[in-house]
C-alpha positions in Angstrom: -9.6 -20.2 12.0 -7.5 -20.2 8.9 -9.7 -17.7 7.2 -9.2 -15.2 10.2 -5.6 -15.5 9.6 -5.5 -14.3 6.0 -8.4 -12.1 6.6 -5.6 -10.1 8.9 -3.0 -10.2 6.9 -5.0 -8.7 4.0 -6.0 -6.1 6.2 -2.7 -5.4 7.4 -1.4 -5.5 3.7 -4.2 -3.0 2.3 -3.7 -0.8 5.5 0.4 -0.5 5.6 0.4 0.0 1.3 -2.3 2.8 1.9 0.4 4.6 4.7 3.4 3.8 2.4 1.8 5.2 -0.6 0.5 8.4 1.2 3.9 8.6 3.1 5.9 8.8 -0.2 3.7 11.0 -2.0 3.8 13.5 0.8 7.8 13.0 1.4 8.2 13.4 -2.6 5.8 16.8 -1.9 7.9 18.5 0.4 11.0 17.7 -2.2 9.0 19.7 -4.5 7.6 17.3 -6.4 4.0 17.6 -7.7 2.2 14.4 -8.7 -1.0 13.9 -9.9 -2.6 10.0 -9.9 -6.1 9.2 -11.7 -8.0 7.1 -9.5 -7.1 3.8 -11.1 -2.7 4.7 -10.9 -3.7 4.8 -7.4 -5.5 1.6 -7.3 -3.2 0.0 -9.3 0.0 1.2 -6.9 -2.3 0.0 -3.5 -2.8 -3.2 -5.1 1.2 -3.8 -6.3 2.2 -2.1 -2.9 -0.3 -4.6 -0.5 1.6 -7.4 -2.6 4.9 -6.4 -1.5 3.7 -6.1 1.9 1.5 -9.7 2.2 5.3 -11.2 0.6 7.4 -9.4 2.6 4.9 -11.2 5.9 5.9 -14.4 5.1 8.4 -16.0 7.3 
């Protein structure tokens, strides 16, 4: 039972940091920024980002 637990909270980690991330690239878009990531910034970010999510979970 205990592995279903954190099983859902790293999905809802990994899911949220994904929407975060693209939500702030597209705000920072329409500002006029223009960013460009190589494919491990990104993973890097989603990994830092799904952190700060799983930490900010904890009660």
């Amino acid at each position: 039972m205990k592995y279903l637990c954190v099983l859902k909270n790293l999905f809802i980690s990994l899911v949220t940091s994904t929407i975060i991330f693209y939500a702030i690239n597209i705000i920072a878009g329409f500002a006029g920024a223009d960013y460009i990531f190589t494919h491990g910034e990104i993973f890097i970010i989603w990994i830092l980002i799904a952190i700060l999510v799983n930490n900010c979970q904890k009660k």
